[in-house]
C-alpha positions as CSV (number, residue, x, y, z in Angstrom):
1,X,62.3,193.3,-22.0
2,X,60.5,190.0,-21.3
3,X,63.0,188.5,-19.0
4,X,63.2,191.5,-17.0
5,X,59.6,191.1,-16.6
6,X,59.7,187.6,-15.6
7,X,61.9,188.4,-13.0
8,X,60.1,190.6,-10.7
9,X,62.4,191.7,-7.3
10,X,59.5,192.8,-5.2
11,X,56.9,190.4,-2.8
12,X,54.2,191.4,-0.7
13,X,55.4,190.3,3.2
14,X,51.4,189.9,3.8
15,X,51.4,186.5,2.0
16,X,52.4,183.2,2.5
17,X,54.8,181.7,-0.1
18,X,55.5,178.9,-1.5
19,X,58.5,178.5,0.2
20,X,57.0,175.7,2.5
21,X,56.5,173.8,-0.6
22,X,59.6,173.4,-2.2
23,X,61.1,169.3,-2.6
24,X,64.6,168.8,-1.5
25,X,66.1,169.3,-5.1
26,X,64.2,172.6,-5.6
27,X,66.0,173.6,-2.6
28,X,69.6,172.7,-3.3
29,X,70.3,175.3,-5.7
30,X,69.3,178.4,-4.0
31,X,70.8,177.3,-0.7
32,X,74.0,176.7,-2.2
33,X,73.8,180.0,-4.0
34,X,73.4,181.6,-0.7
35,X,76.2,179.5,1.1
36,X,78.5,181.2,-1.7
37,X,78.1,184.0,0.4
38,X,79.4,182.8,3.3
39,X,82.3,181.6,1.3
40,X,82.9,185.0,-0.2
41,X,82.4,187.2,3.4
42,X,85.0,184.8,5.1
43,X,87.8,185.3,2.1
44,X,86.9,189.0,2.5
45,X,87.4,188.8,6.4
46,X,90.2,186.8,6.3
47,X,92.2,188.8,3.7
48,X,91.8,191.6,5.9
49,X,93.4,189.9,8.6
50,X,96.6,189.3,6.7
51,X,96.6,192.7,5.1
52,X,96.6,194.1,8.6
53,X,100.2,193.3,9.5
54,X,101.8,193.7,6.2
55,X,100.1,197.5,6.3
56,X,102.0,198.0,9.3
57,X,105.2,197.2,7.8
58,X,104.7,198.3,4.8
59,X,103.0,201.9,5.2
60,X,105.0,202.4,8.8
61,X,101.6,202.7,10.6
62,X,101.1,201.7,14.2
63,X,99.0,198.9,15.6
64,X,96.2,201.1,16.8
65,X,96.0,202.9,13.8
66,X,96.2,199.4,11.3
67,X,93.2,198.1,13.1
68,X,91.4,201.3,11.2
69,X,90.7,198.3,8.5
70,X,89.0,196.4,10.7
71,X,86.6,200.1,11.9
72,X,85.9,200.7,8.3
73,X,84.9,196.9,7.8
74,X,82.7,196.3,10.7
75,X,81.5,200.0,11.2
76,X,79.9,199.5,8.2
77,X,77.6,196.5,9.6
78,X,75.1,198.5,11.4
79,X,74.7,200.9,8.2
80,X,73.6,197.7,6.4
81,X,71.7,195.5,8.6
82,X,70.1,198.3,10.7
83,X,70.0,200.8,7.6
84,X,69.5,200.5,3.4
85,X,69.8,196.7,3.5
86,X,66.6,196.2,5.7
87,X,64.6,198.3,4.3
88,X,65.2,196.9,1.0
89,X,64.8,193.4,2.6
90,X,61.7,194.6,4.8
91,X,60.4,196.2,1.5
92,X,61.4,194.6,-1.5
93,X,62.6,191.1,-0.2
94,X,65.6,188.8,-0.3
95,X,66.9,188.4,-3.9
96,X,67.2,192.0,-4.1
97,X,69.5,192.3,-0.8
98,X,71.6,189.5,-2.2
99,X,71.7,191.5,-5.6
100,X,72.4,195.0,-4.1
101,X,75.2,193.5,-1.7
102,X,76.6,192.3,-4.1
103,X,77.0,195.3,-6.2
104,X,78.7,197.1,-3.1
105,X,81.1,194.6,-3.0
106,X,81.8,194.6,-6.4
107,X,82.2,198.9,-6.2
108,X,84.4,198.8,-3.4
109,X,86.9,196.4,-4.8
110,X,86.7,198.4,-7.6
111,X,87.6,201.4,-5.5
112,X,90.3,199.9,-3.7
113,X,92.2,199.5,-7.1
114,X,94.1,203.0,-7.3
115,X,93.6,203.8,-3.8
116,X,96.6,200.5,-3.3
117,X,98.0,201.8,-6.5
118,X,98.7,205.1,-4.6
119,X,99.4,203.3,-1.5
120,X,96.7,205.5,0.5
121,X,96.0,203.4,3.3
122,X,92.9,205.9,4.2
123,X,91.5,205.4,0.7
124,X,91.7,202.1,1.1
125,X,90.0,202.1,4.4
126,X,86.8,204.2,2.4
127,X,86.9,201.1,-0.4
128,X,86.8,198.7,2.6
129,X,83.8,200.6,4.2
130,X,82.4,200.4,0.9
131,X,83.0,196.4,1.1
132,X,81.2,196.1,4.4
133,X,78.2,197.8,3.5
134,X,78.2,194.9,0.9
135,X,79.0,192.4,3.1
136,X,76.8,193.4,6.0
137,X,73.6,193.7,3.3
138,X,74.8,190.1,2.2
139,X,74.8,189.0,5.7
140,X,71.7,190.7,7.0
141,X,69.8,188.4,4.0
142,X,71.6,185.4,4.5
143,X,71.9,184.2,7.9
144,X,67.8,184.8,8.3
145,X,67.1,183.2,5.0
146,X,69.3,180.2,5.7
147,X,67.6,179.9,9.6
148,X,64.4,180.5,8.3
149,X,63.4,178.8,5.2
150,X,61.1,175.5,5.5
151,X,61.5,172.6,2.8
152,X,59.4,169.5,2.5
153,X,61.1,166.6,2.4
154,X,61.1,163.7,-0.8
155,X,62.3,160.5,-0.9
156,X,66.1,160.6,-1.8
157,X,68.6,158.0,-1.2
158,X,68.6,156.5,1.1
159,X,72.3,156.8,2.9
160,X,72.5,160.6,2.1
161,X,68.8,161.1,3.3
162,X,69.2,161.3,7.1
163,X,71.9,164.2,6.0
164,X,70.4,166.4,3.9
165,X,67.2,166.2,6.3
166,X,69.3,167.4,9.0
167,X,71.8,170.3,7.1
168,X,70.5,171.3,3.4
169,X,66.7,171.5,4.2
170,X,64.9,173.9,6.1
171,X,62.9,172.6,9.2
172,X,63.2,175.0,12.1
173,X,64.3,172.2,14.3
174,X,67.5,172.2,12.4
175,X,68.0,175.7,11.9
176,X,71.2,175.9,13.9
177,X,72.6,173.2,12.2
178,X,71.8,174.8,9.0
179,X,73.3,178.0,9.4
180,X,76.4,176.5,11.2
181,X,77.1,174.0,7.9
182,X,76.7,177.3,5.8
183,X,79.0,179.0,8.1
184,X,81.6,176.0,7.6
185,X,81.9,177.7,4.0
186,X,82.8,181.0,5.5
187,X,85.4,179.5,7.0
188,X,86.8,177.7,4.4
189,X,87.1,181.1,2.9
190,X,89.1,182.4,6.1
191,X,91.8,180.0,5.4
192,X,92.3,180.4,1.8
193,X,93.0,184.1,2.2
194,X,95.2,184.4,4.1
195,X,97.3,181.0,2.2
196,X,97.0,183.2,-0.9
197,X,98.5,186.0,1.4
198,X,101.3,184.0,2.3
199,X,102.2,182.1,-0.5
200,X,101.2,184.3,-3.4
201,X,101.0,188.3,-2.1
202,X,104.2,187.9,0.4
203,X,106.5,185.0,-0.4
204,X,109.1,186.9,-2.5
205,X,108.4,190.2,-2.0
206,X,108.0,190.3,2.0
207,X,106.4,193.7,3.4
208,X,107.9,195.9,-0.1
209,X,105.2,197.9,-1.9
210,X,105.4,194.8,-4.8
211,X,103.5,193.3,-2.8
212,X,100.5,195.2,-3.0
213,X,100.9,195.8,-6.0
214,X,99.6,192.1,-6.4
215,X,96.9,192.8,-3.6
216,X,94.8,195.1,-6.8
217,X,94.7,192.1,-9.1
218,X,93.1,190.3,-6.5
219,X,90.9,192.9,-6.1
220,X,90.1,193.4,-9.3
221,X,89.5,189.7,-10.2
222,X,86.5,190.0,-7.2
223,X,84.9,192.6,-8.4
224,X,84.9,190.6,-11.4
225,X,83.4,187.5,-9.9
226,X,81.1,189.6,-8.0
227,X,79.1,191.1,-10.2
228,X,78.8,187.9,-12.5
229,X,77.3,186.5,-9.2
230,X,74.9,189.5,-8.8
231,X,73.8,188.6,-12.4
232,X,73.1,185.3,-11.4
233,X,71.1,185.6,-8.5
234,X,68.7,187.7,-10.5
235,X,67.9,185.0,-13.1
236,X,68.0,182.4,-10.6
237,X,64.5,181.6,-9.1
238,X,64.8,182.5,-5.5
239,X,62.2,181.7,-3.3
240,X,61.2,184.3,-1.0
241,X,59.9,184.1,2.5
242,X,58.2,186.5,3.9
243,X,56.9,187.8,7.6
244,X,53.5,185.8,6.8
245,X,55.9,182.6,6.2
246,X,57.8,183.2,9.6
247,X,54.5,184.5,11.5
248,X,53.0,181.0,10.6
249,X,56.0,179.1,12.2
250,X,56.1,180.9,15.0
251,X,52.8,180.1,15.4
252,X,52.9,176.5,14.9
253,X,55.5,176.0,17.1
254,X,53.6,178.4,19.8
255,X,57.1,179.8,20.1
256,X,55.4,183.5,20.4
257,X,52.1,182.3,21.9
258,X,52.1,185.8,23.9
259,X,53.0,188.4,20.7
260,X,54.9,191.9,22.3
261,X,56.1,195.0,20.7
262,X,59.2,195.0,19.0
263,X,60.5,197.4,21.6
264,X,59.9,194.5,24.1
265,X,61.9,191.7,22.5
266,X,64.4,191.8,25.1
267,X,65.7,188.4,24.0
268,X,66.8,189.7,20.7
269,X,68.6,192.9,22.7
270,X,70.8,190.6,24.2
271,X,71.5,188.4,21.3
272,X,72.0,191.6,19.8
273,X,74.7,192.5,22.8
274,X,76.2,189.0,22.9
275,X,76.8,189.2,19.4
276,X,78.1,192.5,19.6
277,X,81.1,191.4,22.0
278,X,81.7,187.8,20.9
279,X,82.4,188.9,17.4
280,X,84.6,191.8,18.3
281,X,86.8,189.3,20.4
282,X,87.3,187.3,17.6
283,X,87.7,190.0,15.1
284,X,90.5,191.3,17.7
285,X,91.8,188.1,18.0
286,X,91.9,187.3,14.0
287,X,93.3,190.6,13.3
288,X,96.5,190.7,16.0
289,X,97.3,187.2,15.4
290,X,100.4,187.6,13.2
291,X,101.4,190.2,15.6
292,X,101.1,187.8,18.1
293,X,103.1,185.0,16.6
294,X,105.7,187.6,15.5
295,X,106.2,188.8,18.8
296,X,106.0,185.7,21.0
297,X,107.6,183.2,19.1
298,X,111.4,183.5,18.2
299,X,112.5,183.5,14.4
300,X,108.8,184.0,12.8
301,X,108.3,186.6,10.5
302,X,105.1,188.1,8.6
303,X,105.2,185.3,5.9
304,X,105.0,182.3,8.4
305,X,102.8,184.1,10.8
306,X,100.0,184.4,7.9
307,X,101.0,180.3,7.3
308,X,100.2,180.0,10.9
309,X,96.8,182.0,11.1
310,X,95.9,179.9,7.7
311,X,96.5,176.8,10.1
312,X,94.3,178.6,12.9
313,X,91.5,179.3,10.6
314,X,91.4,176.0,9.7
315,X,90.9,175.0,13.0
316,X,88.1,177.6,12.9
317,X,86.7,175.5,9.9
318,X,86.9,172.3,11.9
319,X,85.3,173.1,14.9
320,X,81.8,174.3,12.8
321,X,81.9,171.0,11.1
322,X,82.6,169.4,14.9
323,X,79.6,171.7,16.3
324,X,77.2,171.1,13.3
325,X,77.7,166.8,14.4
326,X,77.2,167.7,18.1
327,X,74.4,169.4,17.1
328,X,72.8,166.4,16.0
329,X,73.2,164.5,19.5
330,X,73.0,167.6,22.1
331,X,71.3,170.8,22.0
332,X,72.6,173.7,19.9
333,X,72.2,175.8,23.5
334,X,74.5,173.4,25.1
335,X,77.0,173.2,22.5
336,X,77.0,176.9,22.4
337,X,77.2,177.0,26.2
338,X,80.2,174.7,26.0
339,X,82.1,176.3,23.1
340,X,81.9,179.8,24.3
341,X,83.1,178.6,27.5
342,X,86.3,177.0,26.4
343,X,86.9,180.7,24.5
344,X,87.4,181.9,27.9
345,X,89.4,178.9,29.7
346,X,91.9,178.7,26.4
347,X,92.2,182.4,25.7
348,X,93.2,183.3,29.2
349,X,96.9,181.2,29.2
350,X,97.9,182.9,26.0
351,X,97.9,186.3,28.0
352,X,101.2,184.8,30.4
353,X,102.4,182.0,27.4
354,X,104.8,182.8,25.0
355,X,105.9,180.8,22.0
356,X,104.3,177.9,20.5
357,X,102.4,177.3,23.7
358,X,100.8,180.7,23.8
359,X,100.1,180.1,19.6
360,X,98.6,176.9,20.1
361,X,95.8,178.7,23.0
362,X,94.7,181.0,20.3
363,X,94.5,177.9,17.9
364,X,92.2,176.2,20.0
365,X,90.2,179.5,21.4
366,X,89.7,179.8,17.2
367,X,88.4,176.0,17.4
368,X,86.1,176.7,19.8
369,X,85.3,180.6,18.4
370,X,83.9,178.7,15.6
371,X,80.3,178.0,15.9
372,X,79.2,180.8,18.3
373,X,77.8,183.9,15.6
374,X,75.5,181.5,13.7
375,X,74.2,180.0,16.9
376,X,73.8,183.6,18.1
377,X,72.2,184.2,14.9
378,X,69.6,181.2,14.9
379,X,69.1,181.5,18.8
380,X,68.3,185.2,18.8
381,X,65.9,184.9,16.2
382,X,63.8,182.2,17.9
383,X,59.8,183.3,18.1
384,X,60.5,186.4,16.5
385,X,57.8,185.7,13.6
386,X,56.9,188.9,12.0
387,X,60.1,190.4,13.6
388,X,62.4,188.5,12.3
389,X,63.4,190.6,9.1
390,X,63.7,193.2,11.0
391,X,65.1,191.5,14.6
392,X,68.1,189.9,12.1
393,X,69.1,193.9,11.2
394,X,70.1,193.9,15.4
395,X,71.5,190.6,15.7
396,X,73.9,191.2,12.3
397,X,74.2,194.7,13.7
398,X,75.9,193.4,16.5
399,X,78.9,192.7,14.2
400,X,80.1,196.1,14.7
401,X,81.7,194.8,17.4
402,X,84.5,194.2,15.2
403,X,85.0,197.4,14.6
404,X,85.4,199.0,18.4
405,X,87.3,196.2,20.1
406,X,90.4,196.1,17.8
407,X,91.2,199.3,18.2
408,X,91.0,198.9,22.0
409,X,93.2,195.9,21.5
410,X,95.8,197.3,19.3
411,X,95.8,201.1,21.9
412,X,96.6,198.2,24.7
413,X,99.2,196.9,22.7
414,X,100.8,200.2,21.8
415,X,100.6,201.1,25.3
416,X,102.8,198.0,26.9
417,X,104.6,196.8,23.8
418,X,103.0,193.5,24.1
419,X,100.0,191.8,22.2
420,X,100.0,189.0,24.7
421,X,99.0,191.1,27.1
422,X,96.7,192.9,25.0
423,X,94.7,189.3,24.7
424,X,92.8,190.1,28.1
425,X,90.9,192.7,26.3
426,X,89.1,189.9,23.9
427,X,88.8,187.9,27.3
428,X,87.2,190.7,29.0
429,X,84.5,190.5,25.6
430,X,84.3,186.8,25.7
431,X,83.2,187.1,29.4
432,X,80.3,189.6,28.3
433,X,79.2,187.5,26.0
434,X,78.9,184.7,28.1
435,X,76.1,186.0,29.7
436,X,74.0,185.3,26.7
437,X,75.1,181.7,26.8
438,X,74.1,181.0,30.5
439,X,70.4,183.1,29.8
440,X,69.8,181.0,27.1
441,X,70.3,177.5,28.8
442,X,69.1,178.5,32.5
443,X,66.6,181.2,32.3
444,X,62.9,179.7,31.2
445,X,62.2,182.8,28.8
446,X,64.9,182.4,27.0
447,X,65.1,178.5,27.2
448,X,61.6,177.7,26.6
449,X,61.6,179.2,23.2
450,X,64.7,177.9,21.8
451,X,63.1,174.3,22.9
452,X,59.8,175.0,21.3
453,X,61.6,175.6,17.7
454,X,64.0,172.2,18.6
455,X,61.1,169.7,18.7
456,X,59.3,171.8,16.2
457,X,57.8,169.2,13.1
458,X,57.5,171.8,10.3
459,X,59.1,171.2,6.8
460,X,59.4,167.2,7.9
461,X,56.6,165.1,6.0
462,X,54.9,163.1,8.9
463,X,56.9,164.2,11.7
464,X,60.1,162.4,10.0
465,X,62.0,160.6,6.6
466,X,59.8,157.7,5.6
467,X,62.0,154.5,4.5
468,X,62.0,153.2,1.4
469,X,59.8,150.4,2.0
470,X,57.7,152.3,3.3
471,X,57.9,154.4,0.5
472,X,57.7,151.4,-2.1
473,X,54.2,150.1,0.0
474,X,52.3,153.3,-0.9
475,X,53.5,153.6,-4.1
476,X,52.2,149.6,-4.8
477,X,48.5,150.6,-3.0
478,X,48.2,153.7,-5.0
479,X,48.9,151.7,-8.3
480,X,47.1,148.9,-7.0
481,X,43.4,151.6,-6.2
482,X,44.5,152.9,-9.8
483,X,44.3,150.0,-11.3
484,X,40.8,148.7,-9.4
485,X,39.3,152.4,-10.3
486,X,40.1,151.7,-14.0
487,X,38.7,148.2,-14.2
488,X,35.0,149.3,-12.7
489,X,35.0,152.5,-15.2
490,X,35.7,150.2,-18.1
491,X,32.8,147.1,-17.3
492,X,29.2,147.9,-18.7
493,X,26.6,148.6,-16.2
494,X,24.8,145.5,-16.8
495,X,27.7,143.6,-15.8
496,X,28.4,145.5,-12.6
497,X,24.3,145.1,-11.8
């Protein structure tokens, strides 16, 4: 009973932690526990994409009624974020979101087991709700805790230092770089899903109920891994940080210098919108893809069409690794501002193209896709302070987006026979969303803030990474007082008379 005791799951949000404190090793290990997340929200996602198509052939189901996976999935986000996951976080804390995210996942998986068995694509549906209420708790915790938490910086080596100052640690100043390298992981898991759907689910079975009869053993084996995880995260030392913690650098960066009601945080609202429409355009986009392909481009069945959207996530993956090394030369707003609107200039051809031109728009509207949610993320939480548990609820709330605009895609597509033409609805999204972008980089409310947090100096030890020699100097003067110190304690007192 002693470990249990040791391991408490509830801090006070009135205090300040120790979270500030923490050398770069210390923070390593919880940060790459959390960017497991992101890995295991992208396979998740990305699965679902490819089970989309292969539903529809193999159940007999319509378009409209296939993107019903991607309702339960995304439907379930606001639950989370705006429901039991942030009050436990608001409550309890981080660590226990992770846990209890975890454990949804791992019951919905579970659940999806016999309701593939049976081949009930409305069962599976409920076990996929089930999923995203694990997810969206996941995400609700995560994307906050990786934007927010502040790390003091030690000497390391020095070719990796500049590095892991500017993507592991926590300084506000790089908090959109943060969250986009963690990010990077979720798309990683994006392509491997839907390379296991090609090559392992569908390569000799095609769209026959075999199939998904391999489908449940995947299933199974994550709600294996799942729960081992959740068991993890509780013995791990996680370190907290609280409203205090996020009040304080709020403060220090004068970011909320003039403190309004929540109700008032109108900048949140719309990163709360933006995020709403952004990710159900790409969730529409993800999710019709092999449709697309299929349809458009002569002699390409299901099989080759997941190949090809493995290939497009990839390029998904790419472009937040591009974005995170932009980042470090241009302002995350601008970047944002420029990658949002290629989305537009590159989605609009594939509407008209067919073929591989038309595929090769949506693989670069996915390049560009790539780094615009976490930037959302980190942007729409700037000088929220005590807010910000709460104010992430609304901005990962806004992922329910994914839930309304694939149906409205997949109805358009029903409707003319054509998912290329369907591809204006996501364009239409991608347009709204836009609006955040321009805000954000011309309007002084908006811009102002995000700039205050840029040139912020918290969590870097004297405004910057000392050099070694630097380093070696002070350590030689420290040893050098020691040494001096020692030598007057040890003479008699005559002597030093």
């Amino acid at each position: 009973m002693t470990i249990f005791k040791k391991n408490s799951l509830k801090t006070s949000d009135h205090q300040r932690t120790r979270a500030a404190e923490l050398t770069l090793r210390q923070s390593i290990y919880p940060l790459c526990l959390v960017t497991i997340l992101f890995f295991l929200w992208g396979f998740s996602y990305g699965l679902l994409d490819t089970l989309n198509k292969h539903f529809q052939n193999t159940l007999g189901i319509t378009r409209a009624r296939s993107s019903g996976l991607q309702a339960a999935y995304f439907g379930a986000y606001p639950l989370a974020s705006l429901g039991h996951a942030n009050w436990i976080l608001r409550h309890y804390g981080y660590k226990p979101v992770f846990i209890w995210g975890l454990c949804l996942y791992g019951v919905g998986a579970l659940v999806a087991w016999p309701c593939i068995l049976h081949k009930s694509f409305g069962g599976f549906c409920a076990a996929i709700f089930i999923i995203g209420n694990g997810l969206g708790s996941l995400e609700t915790a995560a994307n906050p805790y990786i934007t927010g938490t502040k790390h003091s910086l030690q000497p390391i080596l020095r070719p990796l230092r500049q590095l892991l100052t500017n993507v592991v640690c926590g300084p506000p100043r790089y908090a959109e770089m943060r969250i986009n390298i963690s990010q990077a992981f979720n798309g990683v898991g994006t392509v491997v899903a839907p390379v296991l759907g090609s090559y392992v689910f569908f390569l000799k079975t095609g769209d026959d109920t075999k199939a998904l009869t391999n489908v449940q053993w995947v299933y199974l084996a994550i709600a294996c891994f799942v729960f081992i995880l959740a068991a993890v995260f509780y013995f791990s030392p996680i370190p907290e940080i609280t409203d205090a913690d996020m009040q304080f650098q709020a403060e220090e960066t004068h970011a909320n210098a003039d403190v309004k009601p929540f109700r008032k945080q109108y900048r949140l609202f719309h990163a709360a919108f933006a995020q709403f429409c952004y990710t159900g355009a790409q969730v529409a986009i993800a999710g019709y893809f092999i449709n697309y392909v299929t349809e458009t481009r002569p002699g390409t069945d299901s099989s080759l069409g997941a190949k090809f959207l493995a290939g497009a996530q990839g390029a998904f993956a790419l472009g937040r690794f591009t974005g995170v090394g932009l980042m470090k030369f241009i302002r995350p707003r601008w970047v944002f501002l420029f990658y949002l609107t290629c989305c537009i200039i590159f989605i609009a051809p594939s509407i008209t193209q067919r073929g591989n031109t038309g595929m090769s728009m949506l693989y670069v509207t996915l390049f560009f896709e790539s780094i615009c949610f976490p930037t959302i993320v980190a942007l729409g939480m700037r000088g929220l302070g005590k807010y910000s548990k709460r104010g992430s609820g609304f901005i990962v709330g806004g992922v329910s987006g994914g839930a309304c605009v694939p149906p409205l895609l997949g109805a358009v597509a029903d409707l003319h026979n054509s998912t290329a033409k369907a591809m204006s609805v996501p364009l239409a999204f991608f347009v709204a969303a836009w609006s955040y972008s321009l805000c954000v980089n011309f309007v002084p409310a908006y811009r102002d803030v995000a700039d205050k947090f840029t040139t912020a100096k918290i969590g870097l030890q004297e405004g910057g990474v000392r050099d070694e020699e630097n380093d070696a100097k002070s350590s030689q003067e420290g040893e050098v007082k020691k040494d001096e110190v020692e030598h007057v304690d040890n003479v008699p007192p005559k002597e030093i008379m």
